[in-house]
C-alpha positions as CSV (number, residue, x, y, z in Angstrom):
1,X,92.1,46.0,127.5
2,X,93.8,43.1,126.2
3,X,93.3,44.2,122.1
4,X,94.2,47.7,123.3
5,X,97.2,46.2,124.3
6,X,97.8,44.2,121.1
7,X,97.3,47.3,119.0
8,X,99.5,49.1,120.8
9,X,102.0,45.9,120.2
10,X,101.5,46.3,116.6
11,X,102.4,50.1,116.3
12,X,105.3,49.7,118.1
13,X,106.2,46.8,116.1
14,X,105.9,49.1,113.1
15,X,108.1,51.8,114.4
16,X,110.1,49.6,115.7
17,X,110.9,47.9,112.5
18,X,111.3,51.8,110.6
19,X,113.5,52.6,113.3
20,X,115.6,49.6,112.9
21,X,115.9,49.8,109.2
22,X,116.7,54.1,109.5
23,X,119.5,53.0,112.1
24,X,121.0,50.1,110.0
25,X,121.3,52.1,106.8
26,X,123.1,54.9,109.1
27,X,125.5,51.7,110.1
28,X,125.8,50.7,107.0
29,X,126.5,54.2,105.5
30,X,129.4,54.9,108.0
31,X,130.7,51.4,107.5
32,X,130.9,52.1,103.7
33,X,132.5,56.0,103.8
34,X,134.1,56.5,101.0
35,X,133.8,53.2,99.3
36,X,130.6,54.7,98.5
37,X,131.3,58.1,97.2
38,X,133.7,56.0,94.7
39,X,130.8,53.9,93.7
40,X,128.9,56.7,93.0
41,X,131.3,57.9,91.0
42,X,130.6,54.8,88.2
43,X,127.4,56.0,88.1
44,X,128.0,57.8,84.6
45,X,129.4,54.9,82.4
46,X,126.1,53.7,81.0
47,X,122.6,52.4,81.3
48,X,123.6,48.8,82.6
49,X,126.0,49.9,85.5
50,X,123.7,52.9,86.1
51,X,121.2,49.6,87.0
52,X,123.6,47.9,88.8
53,X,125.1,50.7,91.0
54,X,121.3,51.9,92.0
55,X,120.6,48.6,93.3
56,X,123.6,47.8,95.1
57,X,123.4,51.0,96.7
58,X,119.8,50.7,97.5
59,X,120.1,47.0,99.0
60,X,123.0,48.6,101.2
61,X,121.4,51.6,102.8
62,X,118.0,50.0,102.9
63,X,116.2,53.0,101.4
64,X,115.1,53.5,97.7
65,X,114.2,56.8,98.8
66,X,117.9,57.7,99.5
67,X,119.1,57.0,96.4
68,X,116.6,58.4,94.1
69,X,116.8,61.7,96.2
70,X,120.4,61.2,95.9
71,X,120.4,61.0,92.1
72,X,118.0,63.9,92.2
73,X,120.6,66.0,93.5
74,X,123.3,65.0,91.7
75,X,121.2,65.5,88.5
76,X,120.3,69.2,90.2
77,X,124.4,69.9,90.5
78,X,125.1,68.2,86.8
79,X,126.7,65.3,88.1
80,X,125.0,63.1,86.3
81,X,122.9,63.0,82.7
82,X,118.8,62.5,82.9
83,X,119.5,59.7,81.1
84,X,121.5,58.5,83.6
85,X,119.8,59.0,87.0
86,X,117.0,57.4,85.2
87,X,118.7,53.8,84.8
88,X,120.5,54.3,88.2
89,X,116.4,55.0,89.6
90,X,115.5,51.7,87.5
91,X,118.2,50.1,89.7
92,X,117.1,51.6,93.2
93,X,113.6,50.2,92.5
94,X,115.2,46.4,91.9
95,X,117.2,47.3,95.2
96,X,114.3,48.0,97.4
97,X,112.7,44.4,96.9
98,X,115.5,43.2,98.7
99,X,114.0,44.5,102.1
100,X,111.3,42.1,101.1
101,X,113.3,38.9,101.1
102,X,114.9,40.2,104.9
103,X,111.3,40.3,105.7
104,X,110.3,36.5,104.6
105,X,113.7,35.3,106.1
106,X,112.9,37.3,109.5
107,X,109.3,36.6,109.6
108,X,110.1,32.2,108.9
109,X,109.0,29.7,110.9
110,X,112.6,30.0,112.5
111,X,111.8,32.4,115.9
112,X,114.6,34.8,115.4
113,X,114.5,36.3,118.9
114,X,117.3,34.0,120.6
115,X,120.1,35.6,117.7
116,X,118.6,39.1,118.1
117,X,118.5,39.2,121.8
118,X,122.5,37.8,121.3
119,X,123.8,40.6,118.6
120,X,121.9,43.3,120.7
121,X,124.5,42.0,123.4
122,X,127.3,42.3,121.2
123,X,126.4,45.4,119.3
124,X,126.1,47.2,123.0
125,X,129.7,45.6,124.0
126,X,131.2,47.3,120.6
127,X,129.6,50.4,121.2
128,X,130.4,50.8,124.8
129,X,134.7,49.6,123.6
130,X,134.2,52.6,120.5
131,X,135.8,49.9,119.0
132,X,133.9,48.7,115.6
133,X,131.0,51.3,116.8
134,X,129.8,51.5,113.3
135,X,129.2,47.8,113.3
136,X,127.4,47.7,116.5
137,X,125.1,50.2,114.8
138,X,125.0,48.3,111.9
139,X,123.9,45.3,114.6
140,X,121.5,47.2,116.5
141,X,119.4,48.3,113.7
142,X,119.2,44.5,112.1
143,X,118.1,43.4,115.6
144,X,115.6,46.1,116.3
145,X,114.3,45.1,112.4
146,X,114.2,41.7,113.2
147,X,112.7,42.0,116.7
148,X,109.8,44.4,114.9
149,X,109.3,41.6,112.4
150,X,108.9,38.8,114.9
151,X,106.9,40.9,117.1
152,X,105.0,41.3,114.5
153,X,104.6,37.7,113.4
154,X,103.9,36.6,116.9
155,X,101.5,39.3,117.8
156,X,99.3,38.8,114.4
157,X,98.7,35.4,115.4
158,X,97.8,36.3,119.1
159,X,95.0,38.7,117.9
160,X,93.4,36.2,115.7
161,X,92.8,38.5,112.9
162,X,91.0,35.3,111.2
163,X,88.5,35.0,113.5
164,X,87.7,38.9,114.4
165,X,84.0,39.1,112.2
166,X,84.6,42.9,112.3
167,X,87.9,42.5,110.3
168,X,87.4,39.3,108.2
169,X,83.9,41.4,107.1
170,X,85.7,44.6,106.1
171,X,88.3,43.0,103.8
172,X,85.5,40.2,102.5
173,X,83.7,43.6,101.5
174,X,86.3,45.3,99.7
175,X,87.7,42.1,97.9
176,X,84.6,41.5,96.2
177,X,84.7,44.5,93.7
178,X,86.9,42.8,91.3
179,X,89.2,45.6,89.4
180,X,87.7,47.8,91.8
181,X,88.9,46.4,94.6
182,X,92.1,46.2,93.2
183,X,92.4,49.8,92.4
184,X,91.2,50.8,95.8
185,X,94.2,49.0,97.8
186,X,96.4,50.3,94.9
187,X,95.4,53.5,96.0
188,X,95.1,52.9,99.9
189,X,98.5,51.7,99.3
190,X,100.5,54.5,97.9
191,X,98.6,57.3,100.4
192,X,100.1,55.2,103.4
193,X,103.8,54.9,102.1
194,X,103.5,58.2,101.5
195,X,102.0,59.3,104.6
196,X,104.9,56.9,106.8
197,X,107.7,57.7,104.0
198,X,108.9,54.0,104.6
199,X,107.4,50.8,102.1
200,X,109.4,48.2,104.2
201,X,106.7,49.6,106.9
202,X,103.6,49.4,104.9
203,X,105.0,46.0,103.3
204,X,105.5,44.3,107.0
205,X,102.1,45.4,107.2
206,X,100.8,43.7,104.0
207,X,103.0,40.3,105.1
208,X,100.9,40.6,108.4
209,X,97.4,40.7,106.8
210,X,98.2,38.5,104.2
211,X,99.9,35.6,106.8
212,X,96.6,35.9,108.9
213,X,94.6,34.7,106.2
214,X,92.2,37.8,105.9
215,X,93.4,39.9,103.3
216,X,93.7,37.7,99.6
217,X,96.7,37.7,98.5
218,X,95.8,39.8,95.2
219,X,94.7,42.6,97.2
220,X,98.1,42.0,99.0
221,X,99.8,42.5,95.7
222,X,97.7,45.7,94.8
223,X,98.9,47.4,98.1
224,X,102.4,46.3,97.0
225,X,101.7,48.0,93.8
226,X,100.6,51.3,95.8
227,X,103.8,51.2,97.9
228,X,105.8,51.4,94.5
229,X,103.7,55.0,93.6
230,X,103.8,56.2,96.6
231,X,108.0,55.8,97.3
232,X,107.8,58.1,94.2
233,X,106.2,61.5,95.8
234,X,108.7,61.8,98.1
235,X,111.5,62.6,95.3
236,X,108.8,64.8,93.5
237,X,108.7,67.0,96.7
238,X,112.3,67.1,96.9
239,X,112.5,68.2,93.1
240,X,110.5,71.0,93.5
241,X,113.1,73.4,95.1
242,X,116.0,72.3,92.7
243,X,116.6,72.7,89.0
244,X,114.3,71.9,86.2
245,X,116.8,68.7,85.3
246,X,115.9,67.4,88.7
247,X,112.7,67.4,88.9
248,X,112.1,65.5,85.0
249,X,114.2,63.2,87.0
250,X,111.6,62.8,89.9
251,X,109.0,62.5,87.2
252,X,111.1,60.2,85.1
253,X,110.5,57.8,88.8
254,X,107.1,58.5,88.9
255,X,106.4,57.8,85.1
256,X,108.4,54.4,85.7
257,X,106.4,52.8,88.3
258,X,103.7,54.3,86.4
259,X,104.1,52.3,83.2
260,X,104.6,49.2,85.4
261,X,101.9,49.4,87.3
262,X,99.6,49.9,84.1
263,X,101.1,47.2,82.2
264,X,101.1,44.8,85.3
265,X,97.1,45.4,86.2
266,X,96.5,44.7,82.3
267,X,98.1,41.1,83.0
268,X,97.2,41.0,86.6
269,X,95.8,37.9,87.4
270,X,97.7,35.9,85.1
271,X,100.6,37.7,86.2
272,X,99.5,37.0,90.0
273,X,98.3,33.3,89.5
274,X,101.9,32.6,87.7
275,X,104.1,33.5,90.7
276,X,101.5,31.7,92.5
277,X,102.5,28.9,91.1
278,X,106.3,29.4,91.6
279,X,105.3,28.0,95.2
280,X,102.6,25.7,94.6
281,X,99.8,27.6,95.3
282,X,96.4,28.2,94.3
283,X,95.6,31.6,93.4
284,X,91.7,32.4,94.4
285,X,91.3,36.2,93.7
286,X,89.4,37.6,96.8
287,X,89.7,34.7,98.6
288,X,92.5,34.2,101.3
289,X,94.8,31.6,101.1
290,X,95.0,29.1,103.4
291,X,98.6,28.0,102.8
292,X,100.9,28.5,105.1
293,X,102.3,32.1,106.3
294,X,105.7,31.5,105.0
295,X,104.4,30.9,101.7
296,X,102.3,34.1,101.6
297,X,105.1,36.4,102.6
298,X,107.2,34.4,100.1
299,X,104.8,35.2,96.9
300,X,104.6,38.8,98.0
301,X,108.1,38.7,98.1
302,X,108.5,37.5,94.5
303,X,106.3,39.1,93.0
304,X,107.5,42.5,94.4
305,X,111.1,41.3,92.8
306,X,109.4,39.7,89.7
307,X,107.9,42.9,88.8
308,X,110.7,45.5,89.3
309,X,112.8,43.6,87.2
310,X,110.8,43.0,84.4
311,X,109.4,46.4,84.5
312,X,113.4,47.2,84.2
313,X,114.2,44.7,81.6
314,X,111.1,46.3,79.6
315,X,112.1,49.9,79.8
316,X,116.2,50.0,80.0
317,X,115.5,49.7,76.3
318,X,113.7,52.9,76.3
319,X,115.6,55.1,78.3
320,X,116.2,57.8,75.6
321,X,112.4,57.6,74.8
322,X,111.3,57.8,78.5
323,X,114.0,61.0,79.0
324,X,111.8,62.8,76.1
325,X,108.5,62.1,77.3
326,X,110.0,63.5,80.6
327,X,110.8,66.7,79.1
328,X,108.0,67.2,77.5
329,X,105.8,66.8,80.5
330,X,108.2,68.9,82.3
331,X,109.2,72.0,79.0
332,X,111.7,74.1,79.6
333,X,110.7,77.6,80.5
334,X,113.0,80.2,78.3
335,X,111.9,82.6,80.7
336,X,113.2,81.1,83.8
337,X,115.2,83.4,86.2
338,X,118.7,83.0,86.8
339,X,119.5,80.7,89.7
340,X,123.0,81.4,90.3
341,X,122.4,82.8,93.8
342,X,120.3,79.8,94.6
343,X,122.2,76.6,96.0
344,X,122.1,73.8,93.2
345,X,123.3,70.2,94.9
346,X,122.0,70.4,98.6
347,X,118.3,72.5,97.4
348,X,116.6,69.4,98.9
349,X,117.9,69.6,102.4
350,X,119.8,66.4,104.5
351,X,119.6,63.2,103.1
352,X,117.8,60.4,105.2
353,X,121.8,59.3,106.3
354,X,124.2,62.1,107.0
355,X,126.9,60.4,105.8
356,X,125.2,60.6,102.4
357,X,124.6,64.0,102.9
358,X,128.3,64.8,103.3
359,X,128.8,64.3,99.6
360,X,126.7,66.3,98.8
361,X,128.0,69.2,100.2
362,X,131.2,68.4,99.2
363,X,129.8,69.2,95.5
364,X,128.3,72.6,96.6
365,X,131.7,73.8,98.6
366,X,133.0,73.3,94.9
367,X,130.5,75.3,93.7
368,X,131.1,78.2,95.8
369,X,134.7,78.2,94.8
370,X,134.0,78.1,91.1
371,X,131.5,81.3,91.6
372,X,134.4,82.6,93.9
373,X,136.9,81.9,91.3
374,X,135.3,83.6,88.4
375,X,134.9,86.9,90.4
376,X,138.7,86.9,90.1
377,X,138.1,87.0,86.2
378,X,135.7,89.9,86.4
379,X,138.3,91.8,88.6
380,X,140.6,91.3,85.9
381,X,138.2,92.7,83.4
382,X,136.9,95.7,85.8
383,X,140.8,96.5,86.1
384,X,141.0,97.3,81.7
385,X,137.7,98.6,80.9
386,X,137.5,102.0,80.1
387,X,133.9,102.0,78.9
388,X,131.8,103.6,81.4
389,X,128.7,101.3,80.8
390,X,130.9,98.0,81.2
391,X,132.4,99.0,84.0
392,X,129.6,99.8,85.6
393,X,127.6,96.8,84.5
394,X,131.3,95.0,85.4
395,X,131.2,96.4,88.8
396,X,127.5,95.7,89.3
397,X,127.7,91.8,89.1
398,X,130.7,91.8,91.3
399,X,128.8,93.2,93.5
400,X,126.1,91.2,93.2
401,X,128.4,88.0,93.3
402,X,129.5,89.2,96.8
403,X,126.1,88.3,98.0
404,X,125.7,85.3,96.7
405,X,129.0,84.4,97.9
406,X,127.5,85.4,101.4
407,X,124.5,83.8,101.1
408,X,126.2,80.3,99.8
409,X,128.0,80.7,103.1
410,X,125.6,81.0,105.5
411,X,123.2,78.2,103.5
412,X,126.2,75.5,103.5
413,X,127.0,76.2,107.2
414,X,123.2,75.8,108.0
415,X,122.9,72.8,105.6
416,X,126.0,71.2,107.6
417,X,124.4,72.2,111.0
418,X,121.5,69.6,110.3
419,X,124.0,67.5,109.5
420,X,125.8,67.3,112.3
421,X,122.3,66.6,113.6
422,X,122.5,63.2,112.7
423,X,124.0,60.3,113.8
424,X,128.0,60.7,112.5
425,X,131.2,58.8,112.4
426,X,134.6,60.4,113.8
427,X,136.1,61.2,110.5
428,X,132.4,62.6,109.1
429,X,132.9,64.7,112.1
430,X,136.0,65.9,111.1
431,X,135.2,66.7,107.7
432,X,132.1,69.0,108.4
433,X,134.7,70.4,110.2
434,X,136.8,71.2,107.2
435,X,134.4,72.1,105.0
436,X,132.7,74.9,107.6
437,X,136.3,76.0,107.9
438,X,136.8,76.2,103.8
439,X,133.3,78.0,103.4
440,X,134.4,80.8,105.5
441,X,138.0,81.5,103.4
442,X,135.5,81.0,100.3
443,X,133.5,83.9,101.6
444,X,136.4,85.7,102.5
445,X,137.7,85.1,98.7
446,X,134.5,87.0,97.5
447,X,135.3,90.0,99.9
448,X,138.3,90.6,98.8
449,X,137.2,90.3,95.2
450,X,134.8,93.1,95.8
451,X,137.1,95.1,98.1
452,X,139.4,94.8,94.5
453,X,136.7,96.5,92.8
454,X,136.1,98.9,95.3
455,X,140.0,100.3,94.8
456,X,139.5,99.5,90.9
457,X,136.2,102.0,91.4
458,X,138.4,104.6,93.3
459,X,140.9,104.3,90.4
460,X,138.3,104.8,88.0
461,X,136.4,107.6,89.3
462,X,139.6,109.5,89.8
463,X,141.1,109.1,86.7
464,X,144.4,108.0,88.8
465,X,146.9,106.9,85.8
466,X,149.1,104.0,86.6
467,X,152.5,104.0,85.3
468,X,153.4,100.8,83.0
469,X,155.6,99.4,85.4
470,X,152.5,99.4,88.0
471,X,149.9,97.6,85.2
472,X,152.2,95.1,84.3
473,X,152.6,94.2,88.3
474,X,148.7,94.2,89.3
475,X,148.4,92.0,85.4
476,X,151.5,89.6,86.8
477,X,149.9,89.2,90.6
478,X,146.3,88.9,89.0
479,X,147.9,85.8,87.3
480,X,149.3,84.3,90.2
481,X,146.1,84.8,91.9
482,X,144.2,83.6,89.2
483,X,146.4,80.4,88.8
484,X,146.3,79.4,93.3
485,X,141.9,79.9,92.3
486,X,142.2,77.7,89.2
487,X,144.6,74.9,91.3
488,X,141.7,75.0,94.2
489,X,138.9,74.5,92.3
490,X,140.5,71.5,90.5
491,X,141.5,70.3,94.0
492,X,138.0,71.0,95.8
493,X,136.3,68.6,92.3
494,X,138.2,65.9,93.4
495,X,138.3,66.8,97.0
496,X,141.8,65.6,97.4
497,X,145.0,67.3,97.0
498,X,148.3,65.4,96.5
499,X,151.3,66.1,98.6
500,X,153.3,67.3,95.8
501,X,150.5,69.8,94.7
502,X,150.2,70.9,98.2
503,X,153.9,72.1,98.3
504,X,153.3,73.2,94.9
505,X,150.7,75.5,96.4
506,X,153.0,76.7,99.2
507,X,155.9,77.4,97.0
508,X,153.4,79.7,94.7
509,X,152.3,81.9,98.5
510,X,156.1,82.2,99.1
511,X,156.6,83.8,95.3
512,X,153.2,85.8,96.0
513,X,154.5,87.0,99.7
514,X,158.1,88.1,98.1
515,X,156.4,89.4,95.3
516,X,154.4,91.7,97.3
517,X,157.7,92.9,99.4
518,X,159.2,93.4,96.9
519,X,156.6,95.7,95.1
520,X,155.7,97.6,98.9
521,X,159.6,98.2,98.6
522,X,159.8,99.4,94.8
523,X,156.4,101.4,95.6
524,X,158.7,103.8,98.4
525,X,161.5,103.8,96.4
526,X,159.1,105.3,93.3
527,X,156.9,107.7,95.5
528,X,160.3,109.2,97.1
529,X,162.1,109.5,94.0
530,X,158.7,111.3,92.7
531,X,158.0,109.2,89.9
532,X,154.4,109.1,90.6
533,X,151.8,110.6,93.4
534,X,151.5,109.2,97.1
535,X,147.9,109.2,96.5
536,X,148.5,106.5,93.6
537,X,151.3,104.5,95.0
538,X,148.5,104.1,97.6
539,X,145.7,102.9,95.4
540,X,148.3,100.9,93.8
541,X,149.4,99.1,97.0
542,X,145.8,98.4,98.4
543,X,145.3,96.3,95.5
544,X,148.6,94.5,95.5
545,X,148.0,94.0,99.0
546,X,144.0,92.6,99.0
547,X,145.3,90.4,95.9
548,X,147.8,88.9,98.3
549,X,145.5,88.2,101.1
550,X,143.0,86.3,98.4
551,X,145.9,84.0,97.9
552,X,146.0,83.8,101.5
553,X,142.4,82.5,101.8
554,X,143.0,80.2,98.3
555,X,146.1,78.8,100.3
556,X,144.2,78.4,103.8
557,X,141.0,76.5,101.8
558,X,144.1,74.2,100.3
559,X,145.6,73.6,103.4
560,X,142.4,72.8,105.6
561,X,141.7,70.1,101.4
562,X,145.2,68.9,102.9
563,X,144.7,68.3,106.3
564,X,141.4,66.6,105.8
565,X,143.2,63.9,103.5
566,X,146.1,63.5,105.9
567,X,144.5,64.1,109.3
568,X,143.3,60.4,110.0
């Protein structure tokens, strides 16, 4: 009953630590906001700060997985280069070791459960106020990692691991194998990061083992070695869905921890023996130290950081190298169908924070306006062609733009359903608000487009003949169209809109709105007067009229850009 009880202590230990970890990196991503999304915006200056911004990033939100999804995506949209989100990878796998060092300083000699018990106090009084709530996130989820660490630490030592024959025989039998041995916990390790999608996890484990003095600390290091594999198949199964760009980047992960792990097992015990002696310890391979537990958890600890940089420093050097061997394990297929009705930047669903995943679909919204926008163009087109064959073939990808114009919206509303899911801040809130609201006048943009080539169609098939007066009027308000679309796209990049271009905007609806009276009144005056047919001042009008409810939507999807920038 009693090691029923400790093994139940020990899984809950485990999820209580992933838990912790998944709710401090939400903390910490609400906390940061925006002054992330400008970070990430640095991203493309070159290999170095690539490096840089991937570990600071990681070390924030506590998840390499994050940001190399992350980068997959924006490598899937074209935000960034291969060559890029390869060096800002490099720099997520430098970030990750960081967890490690919160691990030695939580796991210390130092019983951490007197400062957890306090912040849990004071994380509960700041979300109770909704005053600094983010914070007491932040709080709650160091303190339930903290707690799962010392529970761990304290529960290890209760069990007596060292003195279990049933354990110490197990891990005395698969030590002895030399390089064997190694490659079996290599393997052992990657399957279970993997399988728990969390290496902090499986490394809390290792730390455990390692400080009870029945796994060697080599085999310690192999399974440390696995983790770094396994964090990699998570981003491959992400890539799969998105574009062929983003998935050399998954591979370009994958063939990174790779290369080090190769090079590393080449080198191993000399590479092992010499961070051992960093801390004055005698490196045994399949034997377990006897030192003390701090010590252990501290040489994992190093080496895990030892490696990751010097695997970096080695291949930062050879990034352009590394981005062709990626593409040609990954070729591109010349027969690849087009994917312009599939969705490019949020292909791999949520990220692990919603905040995170926010940005994302900020990128997509901007997608659906530049497909909305250049359905404006092939109105404009579909309006002068006289060839039958273009027309139709003009006509037929208008069409088939309204349903991907459809199907973006419904995708994006779903995508920012799971979402809202997760755990957000107010003003998160407030912008899946806005950008549900801006999807819906995007659709409606692509409906009026095609209702425009409906009337165009009518025109066509009749052979109705506008009168020169009427051509250069649909050419003038197809321009002013044309020009709001342009100005909202540009605003909907940034995702910010100025005051002044904001009243810029509204002055242009006001000359659209007069523009249109003043054609519905010249359109009476020219039907009474007999200068052309009633059935083509109507024609004539429904297009003047759906062109001025498509600025209407462009004007609404600016003022919900506006509002969003000025509503907090």
């Amino acid at each position: 009953m009693e090691l029923a009880l400790q093994i139940l202590t020990l899984l809950g230990s485990v999820a209580m630590l992933m838990y912790g970890m998944k709710v401090m990196s939400e903390g910490l991503q609400k906390m940061a906001g925006s002054k992330l999304s400008n970070v990430l915006g640095t991203m493309t200056t070159n290999r170095f700060t690539g490096v840089l911004t991937g570990a600071a990033i990681t070390a924030a939100v506590q998840s390499s997985t994050a940001t190399t999804v992350m980068t997959v995506s924006f490598v899937s949209a074209g935000i960034l280069s291969l060559s890029q989100a390869i060096s800002v990878i490099m720099g997520a796998n430098i970030g990750t070791t960081f967890t490690a060092w919160i691990m030695v300083l939580g796991g210390g000699s130092f019983d951490l459960r007197l400062v957890v018990y306090a912040m849990i106090v004071l994380a509960v009084v700041l979300i109770i106020r909704k005053k600094n709530a983010n914070l007491g996130d932040f709080l709650i989820g160091l303190s339930f990692m903290l707690l799962g660490l010392t529970t761990l630490k304290v529960n290890a030592t209760e069990m007596h691991l060292d003195q279990m024959d049933p354990v110490r025989n197990f891990f005395s039998a698969t030590s002895s194998w030399g390089y064997g041995s190694y490659f079996l916990y290599l393997l052992v390790g990657g399957i279970l990061t993997f399988a728990v999608q969390s290496s902090a996890a499986i490394m809390a484990i290792t730390m455990t083992l390692c400080s009870a003095h029945v796994l060697p600390i080599d085999m310690g290091i192999s399974l440390v070695l696995g983790e770094n594999i396994g964090t990699t198949i998570t981003s491959n199964v992400v890539a799969l869905s998105a574009s062929i760009q983003a998935r050399r980047a998954a591979m370009a992960h994958l063939v990174f921890n790779l290369f080090g792990v190769i090079w590393v097992l080449c080198l191993f015990r000399p590479f092992v023996g010499m961070i051992c002696k960093m801390w004055h310890v005698d490196f045994e391979p399949g034997i377990p130290s006897d030192v003390s537990p701090d010590k252990l958890n501290a040489i994992l600890a190093t080496f895990h950081t030892t490696f990751n940089v010097t695997n970096t420093m080695i291949l930062i050097w050879f990034v352009p190298l590394l981005e062709r061997a990626v593409m040609w394990i990954i070729p591109s297929n010349p027969e690849q169908k087009d994917t312009e009705s599939q969705l490019q930047f949020i292909s791999g669903g949520p990220m692990s924070t919603s905040e995170l995943s926010i940005l994302q679909a900020w990128k997509e919204v901007h997608l659906f306006a530049v497909r909305a926008q250049r359905m404006i163009g092939m109105v404009h087109d579909l309006f002068y062609e006289k060839d039958e064959t273009q027309f139709t073939k003009i006509f037929s990808r208008i069409e088939k733009y309204e349903g991907i114009c459809d199907r973006m919206e419904y995708e994006i509303a779903h995508y920012l359903d799971q979402v809202a899911d997760g755990r957000l801040s107010d003003s998160s809130k407030r912008e899946v608000h806005k950008m549900l609201r801006i999807v819906s006048e995007l659709e409606s943009v692509g409906d009026a487009n095609y209702n425009l080539s409906r009337f165009i169609r009518h025109k066509h098939d009749s052979n109705v003949k506008y009168t020169e007066t009427q051509v250069k009027n649909v050419e003038m308000m197809l321009f002013l169209v044309s020009g709001a679309g342009t100005k909202m796209v540009e605003a909907l990049e940034r995702v910010k809109i100025t005051r002044d271009e904001f009243f810029e905007m509204t002055n242009l609806e006001n000359e659209i709105n007069n523009f249109r009276d003043e054609l519905k009144a010249q359109n009476m005056q020219q039907i009474t007067e007999k200068k052309y047919d009633y059935s083509i001042g109507v024609n004539y009008m429904d297009i003047i009229l759906e062109l001025e409810k498509m600025a209407d939507y462009i004007i609404n999807v600016e003022e919900a850009l506006y509002e969003h920038k000025h509503d907090k």
